[in-house]
C-alpha positions in Angstrom: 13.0 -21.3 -20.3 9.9 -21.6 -18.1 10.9 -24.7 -16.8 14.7 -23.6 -15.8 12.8 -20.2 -14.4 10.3 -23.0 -12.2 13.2 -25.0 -11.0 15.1 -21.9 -9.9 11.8 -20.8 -7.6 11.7 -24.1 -6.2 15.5 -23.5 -5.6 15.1 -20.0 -3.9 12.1 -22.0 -1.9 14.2 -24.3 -0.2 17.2 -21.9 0.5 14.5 -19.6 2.1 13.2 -22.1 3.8 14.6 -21.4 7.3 13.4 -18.2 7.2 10.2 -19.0 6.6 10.3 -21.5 9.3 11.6 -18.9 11.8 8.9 -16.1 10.7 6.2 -18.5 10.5 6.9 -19.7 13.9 8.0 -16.1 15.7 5.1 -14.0 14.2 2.8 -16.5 12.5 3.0 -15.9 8.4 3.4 -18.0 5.7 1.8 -21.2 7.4 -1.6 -19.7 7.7 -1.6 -19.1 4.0 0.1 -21.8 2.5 -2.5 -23.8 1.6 -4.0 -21.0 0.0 -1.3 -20.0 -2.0 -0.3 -23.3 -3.2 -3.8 -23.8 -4.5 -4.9 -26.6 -2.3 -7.4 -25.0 -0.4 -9.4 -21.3 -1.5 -11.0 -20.2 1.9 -12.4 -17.3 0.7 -13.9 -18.4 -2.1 -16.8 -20.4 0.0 -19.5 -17.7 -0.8 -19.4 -17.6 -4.0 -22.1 -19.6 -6.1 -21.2 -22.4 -8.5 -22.9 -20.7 -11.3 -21.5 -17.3 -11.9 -20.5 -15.1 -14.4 -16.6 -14.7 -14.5 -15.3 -13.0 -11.9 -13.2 -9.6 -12.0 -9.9 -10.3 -9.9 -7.7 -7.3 -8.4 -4.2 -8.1 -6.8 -3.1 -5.8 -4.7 0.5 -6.7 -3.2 0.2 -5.2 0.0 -1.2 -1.8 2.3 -0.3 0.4 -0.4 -1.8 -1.3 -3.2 -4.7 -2.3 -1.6 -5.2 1.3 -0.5 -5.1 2.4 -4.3 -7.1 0.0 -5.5 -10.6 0.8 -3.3 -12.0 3.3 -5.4 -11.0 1.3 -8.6 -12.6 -2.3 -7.3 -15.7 0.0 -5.7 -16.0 1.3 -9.2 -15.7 -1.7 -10.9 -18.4 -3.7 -8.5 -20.8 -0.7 -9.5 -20.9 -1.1 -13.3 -20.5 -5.0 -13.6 -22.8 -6.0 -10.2 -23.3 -9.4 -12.3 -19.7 -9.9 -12.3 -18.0 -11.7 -8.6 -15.5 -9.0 -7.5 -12.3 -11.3 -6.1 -9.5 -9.1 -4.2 -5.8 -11.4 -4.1 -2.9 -10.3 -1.6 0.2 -11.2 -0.7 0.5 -10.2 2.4 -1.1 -10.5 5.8 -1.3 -6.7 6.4 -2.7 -6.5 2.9 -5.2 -9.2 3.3 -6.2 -7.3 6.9 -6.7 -3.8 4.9 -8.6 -5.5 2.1 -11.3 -6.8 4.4 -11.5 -3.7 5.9 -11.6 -1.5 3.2 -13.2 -4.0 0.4 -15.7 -5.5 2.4 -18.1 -5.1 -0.8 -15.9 -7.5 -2.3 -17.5 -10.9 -3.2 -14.0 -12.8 -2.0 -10.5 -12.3 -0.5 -7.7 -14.8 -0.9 -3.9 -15.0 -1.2 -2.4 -14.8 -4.8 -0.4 -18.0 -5.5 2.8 -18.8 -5.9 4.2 -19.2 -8.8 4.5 -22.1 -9.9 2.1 -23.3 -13.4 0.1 -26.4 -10.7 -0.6 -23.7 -7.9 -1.3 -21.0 -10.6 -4.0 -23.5 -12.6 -5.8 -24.6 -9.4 -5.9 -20.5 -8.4 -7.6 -19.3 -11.9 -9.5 -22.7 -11.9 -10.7 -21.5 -8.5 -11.6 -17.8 -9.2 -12.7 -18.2 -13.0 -12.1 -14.6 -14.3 -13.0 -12.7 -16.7 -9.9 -10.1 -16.5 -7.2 -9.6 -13.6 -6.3 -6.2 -13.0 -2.3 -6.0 -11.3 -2.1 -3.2 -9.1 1.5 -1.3 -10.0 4.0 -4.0 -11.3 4.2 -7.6 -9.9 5.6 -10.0 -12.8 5.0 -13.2 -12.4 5.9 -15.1 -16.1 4.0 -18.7 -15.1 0.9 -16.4 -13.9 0.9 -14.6 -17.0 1.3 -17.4 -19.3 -0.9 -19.5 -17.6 -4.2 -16.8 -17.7 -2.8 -16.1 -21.7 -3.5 -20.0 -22.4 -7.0 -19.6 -20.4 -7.8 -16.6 -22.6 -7.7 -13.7 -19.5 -6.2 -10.7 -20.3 -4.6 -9.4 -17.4 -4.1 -5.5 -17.3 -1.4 -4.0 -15.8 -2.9 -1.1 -13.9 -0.8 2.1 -12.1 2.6 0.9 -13.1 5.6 1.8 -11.4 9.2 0.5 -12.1 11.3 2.4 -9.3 14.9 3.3 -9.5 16.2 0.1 -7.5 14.0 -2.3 -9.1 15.3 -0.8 -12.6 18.7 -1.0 -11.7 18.3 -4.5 -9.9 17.0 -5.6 -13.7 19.5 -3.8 -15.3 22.2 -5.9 -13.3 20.7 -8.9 -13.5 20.3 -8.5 -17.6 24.0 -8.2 -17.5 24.7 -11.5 -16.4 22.1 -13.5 -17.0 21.1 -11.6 -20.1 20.7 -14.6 -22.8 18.0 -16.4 -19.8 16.6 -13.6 -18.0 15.7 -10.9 -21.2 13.7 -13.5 -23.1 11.7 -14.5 -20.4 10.6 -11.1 -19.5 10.1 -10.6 -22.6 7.7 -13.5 -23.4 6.1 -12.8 -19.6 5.3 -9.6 -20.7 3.6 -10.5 -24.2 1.0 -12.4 -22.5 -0.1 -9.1 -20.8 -3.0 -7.2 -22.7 -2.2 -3.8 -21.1 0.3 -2.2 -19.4 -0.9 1.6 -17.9 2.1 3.2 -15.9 2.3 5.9 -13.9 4.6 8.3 -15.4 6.5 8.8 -19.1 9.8 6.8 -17.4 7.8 3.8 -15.9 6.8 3.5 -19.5 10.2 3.8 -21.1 11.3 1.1 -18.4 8.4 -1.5 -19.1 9.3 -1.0 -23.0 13.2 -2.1 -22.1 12.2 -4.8 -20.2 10.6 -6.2 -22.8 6.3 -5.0 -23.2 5.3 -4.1 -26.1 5.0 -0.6 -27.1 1.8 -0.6 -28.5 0.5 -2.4 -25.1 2.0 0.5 -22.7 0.0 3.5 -21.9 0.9 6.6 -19.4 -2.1 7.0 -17.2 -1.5 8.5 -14.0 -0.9 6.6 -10.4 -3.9 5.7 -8.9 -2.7 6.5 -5.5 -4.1 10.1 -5.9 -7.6 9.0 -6.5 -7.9 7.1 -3.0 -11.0 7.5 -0.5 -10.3 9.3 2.4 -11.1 7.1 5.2 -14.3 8.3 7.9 -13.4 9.1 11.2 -13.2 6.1 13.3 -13.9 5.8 17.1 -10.0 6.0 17.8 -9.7 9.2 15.6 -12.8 10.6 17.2 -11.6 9.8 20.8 -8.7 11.4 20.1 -9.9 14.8 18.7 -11.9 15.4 21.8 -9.2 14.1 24.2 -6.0 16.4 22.6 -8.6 19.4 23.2 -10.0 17.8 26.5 -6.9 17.7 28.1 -4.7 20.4 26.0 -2.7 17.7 24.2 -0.5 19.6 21.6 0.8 19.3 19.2 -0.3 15.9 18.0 2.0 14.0 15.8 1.3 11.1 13.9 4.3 8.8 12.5 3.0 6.5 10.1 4.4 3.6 8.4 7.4 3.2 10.3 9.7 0.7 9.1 12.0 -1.6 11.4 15.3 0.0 13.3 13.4 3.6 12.4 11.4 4.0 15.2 14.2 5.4 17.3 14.6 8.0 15.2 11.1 9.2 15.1 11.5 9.0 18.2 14.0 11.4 18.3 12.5 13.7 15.9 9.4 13.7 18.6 12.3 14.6 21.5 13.2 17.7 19.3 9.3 18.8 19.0 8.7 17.9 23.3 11.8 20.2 23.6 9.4 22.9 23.0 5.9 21.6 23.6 5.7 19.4 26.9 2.4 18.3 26.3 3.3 17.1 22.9 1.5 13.8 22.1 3.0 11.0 19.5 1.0 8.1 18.2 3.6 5.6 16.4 2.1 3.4 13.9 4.6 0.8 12.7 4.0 -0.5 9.4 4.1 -4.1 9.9 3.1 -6.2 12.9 5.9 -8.1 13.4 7.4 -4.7 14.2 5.0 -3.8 17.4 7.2 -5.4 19.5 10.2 -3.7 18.3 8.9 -0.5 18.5 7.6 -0.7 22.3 11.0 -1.8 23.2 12.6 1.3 21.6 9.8 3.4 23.8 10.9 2.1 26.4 14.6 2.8 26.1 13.8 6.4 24.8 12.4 6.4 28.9 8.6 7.5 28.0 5.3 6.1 29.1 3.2 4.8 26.7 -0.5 3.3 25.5 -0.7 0.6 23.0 -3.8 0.6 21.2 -4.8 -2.7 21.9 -4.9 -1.9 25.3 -7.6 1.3 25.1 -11.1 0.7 25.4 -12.2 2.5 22.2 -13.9 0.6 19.1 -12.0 -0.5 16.6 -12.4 0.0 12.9 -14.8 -2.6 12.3 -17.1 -1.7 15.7 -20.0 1.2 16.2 -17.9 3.8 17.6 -21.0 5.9 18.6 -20.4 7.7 22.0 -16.6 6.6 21.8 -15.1 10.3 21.6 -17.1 11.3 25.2 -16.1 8.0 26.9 -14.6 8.3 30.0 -11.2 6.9 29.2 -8.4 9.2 29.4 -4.6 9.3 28.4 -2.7 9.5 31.6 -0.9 12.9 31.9 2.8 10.9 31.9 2.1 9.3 28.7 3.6 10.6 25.8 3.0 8.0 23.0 -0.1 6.1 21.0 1.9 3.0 20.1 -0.8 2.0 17.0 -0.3 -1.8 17.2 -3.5 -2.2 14.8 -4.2 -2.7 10.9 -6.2 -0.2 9.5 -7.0 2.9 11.6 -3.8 4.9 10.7 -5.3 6.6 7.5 -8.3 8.2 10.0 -5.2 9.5 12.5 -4.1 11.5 9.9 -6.9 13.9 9.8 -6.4 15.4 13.7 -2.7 15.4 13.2 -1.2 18.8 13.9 2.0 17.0 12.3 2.6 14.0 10.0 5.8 12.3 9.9 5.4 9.3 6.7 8.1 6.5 7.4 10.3 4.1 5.6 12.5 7.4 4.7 14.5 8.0 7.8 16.6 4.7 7.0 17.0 3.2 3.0 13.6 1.6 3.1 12.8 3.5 -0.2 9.9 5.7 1.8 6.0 5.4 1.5 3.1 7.0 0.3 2.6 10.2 1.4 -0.9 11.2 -0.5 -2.9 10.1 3.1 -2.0 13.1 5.3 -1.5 15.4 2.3 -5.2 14.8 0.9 -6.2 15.8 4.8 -4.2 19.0 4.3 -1.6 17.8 6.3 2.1 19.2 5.2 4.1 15.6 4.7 7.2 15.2 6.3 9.8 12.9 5.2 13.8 12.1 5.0 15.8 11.2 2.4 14.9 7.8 1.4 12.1 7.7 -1.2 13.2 6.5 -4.0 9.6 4.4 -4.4 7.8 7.3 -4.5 10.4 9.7 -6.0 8.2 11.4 -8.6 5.2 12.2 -6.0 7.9 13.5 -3.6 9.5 15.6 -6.0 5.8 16.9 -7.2 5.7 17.9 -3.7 8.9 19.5 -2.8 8.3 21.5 -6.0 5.1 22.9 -4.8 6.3 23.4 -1.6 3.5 21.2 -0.1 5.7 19.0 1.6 9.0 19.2 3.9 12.3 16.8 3.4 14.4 16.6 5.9 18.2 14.7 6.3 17.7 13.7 10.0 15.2 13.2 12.5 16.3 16.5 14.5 15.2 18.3 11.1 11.8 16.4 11.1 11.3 18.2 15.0 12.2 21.5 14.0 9.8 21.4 10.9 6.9 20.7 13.6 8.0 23.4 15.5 8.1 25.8 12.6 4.6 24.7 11.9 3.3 25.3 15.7 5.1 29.0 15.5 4.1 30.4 12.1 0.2 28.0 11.4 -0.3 30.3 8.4 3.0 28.7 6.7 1.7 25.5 7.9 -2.2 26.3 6.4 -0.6 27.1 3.2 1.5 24.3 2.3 -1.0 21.8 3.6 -4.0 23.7 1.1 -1.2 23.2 -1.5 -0.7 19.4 -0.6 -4.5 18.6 -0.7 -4.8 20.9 -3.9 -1.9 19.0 -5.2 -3.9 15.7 -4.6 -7.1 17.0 -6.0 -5.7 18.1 -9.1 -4.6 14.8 -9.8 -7.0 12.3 -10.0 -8.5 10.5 -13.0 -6.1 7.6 -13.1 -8.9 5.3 -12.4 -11.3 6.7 -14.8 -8.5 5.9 -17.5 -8.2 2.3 -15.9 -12.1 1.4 -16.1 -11.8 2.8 -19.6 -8.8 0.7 -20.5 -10.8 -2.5 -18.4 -14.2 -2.4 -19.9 -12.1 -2.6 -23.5 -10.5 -5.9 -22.2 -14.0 -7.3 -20.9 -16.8 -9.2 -22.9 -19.8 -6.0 -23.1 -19.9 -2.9 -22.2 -19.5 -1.6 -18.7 -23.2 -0.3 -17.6 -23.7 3.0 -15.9 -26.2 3.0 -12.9 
């Protein structure tokens, strides 16, 4: 079964192939990595001694995980300091965030692929003691290769959405005689599952865990650390006031093809409030490009961050809000071509628009402007984050809309009536502090898995 399921990867491999080729070469992925991944080479493992105690690994697939996981793995580093902290990703936006966010993690690498030689070499390599899976990544090789090495891996802030569900669901139909034992062995190697909600649990259990391995204990996304301020944010708090730039709107994590319509969402608001200000923050780099273009043909000046002299995330930003840099007074829109700032931009938004729901992208997390009191504003597509919207809507702490005209007129209505908008955003930042605890429950369920008890400081 595991050797049909390997020759199938190497399969999808070569049919993706091209595409790899043409991403690799357009917007450099996959090649930087490869090495990594295939377990030829571990970068990132260079400072870590040869005698160490095993290591606590956290994958994180990508942004979103990786934001999750930083109060968990800051957590974790604090009541095991013998213990290397390792941090996997998949992706290069996750790796960037990671380094930014984690950078009291002993290493950073790229989780292999998997296949059982690049998976050996990779736990070989790191030596842990546990890996904690941010949300739900299944890979059956990885798991059966860290059951034969003795590491539990823990499943932590589980989430099986709607699509993925289905997508099984579909798959099992067909292919049901292959595909159900293999999850189901895959899934016995795990030592924990903790999901998110009652129905991630149920849909674990049908996929094959074992019920007395599956937990409900809350999404970790509501316990995240709310960024500083950053020079950018700073600098741009002083200059909206400076120079009367209002309202400011910040659209984050905007997916390919939708930045024309938060575009047009933004027309609405300026049809109202000339001096109206947009800083667009795609959600993947490969996407900068893109979204200038569309700025362009929408016939408005714009900045791209990597063109203003303000610090970055990484720099000493002291002095950076006073500096004498201005925003021209024909410039409309922030294009945030940069990895990692956009969390900070939320707290001088006057208006948050949270992408990937505009178009059937599934939507994103909206828990970064709504822990800043910031009302989120989203469209129809979020079915990965169905139960938090819904949590929302229900508390009327958030707004959805069906079109990108609705997103403008929701900014509107928050610039005419600012107690409405005070009282839904203290309702979405209530909604946010009332709860946390997921990762409390995870270091519970962690420190059960690990050799010792975990020690307080």
């Amino acid at each position: 079964m595991y050797f049909i399921y390997s020759l199938l990867m190497g399969l999808a491999a070569l049919l993706l192939m091209p595409y790899w080729l043409v991403q690799g070469l357009r917007h450099g992925k996959y090649f930087s990595n490869l090495g990594e991944r295939l377990g030829f080479s571990f970068p990132g493992f260079k400072n870590l001694p040869e005698k160490r105690a095993d290591a606590i690994w956290i994958h994180a697939v990508s942004v979103g995980e990786a934001l999750s996981g930083v109060a968990l793995a800051r957590r974790l580093k604090q009541l095991y300091p013998d213990r290397p902290l390792i941090i996997s990703t998949t992706t290069l936006t996750g790796q960037a965030l990671a380094h930014q966010r984690m950078p009291f993690a002993d290493a950073i690498f790229y989780f292999p692929l998997d296949w059982a030689f690049c998976v050996r070499r990779a736990l070989g390599a790191a030596r842990p003691s546990i890996v904690v899976v941010l949300e739900t990544e299944i890979w059956p090789n990885f798991l059966r290769e860290a059951k034969r090495r003795g590491v539990p891996v823990v499943f932590v802030s589980g989430r099986i959405s709607d699509r993925s569900f289905a997508r099984f669901q579909r798959f099992a139909s067909v292919f049901g005689l292959f595909l159900r034992p293999l999850y189901r062995g895959a899934l016995s190697n795990a030592g924990a599952f903790l999901m998110q909600s009652e129905k991630d649990a149920e849909r674990i259990r049908a996929m094959g865990a074992s019920a007395d391995r599956v937990k409900v204990s809350g999404n970790l996304k509501y316990d995240l650390e709310l960024p500083a301020p950053t020079p950018i944010s700073n600098w741009l708090a002083a200059e909206a006031k400076r120079r009367g730039r209002s309202p400011v709107i910040v659209a984050g994590s905007v997916v390919a093809t939708e930045e024309p319509l938060a575009l047009i969402a933004f027309g609405t608001l300026q049809g109202e409030y000339r001096n109206a200000l947009l800083v667009l923050a795609p959600r993947k780099p490969e996407c900068f490009e893109a979204a200038a273009q569309s700025i362009d043909e929408s016939h408005r000046k714009f900045i791209r961050r990597s063109q203003m002299p303000v610090p970055g995330p990484s720099q000493n930003g002291a002095g950076a809000a006073s500096g004498e840099f201005t925003i021209p007074d024909d410039v409309t829109v922030i294009l945030l071509d940069s990895i990692g700032e956009l969390a900070s931009l939320y707290r001088v938004a006057d208006g948050a628009f949270v992408g990937g729901s505009l178009v059937e992208s599934g939507g994103h997390n909206i828990l970064e402007p709504a822990a800043f009191g910031k009302v989120p504003v989203f469209g129809p597509s979020m079915e990965n984050f169905a139960e938090i919207a819904a949590r929302f809507m229900a508390a009327e702490a958030a707004v959805q809309v069906e079109s990108p005209e609705d997103a403008g007129v929701a900014w509107i209505e928050f610039m005419r009536y600012p107690e409405k908008a005070a009282r839904m955003g203290a309702s979405a930042r209530n909604l946010v502090e009332s709860s946390r605890g997921a990762t409390d429950r995870a270091i519970a369920e962690i420190a059960r898995h690990l050799d010792g008890p975990a020690r307080e400081d």
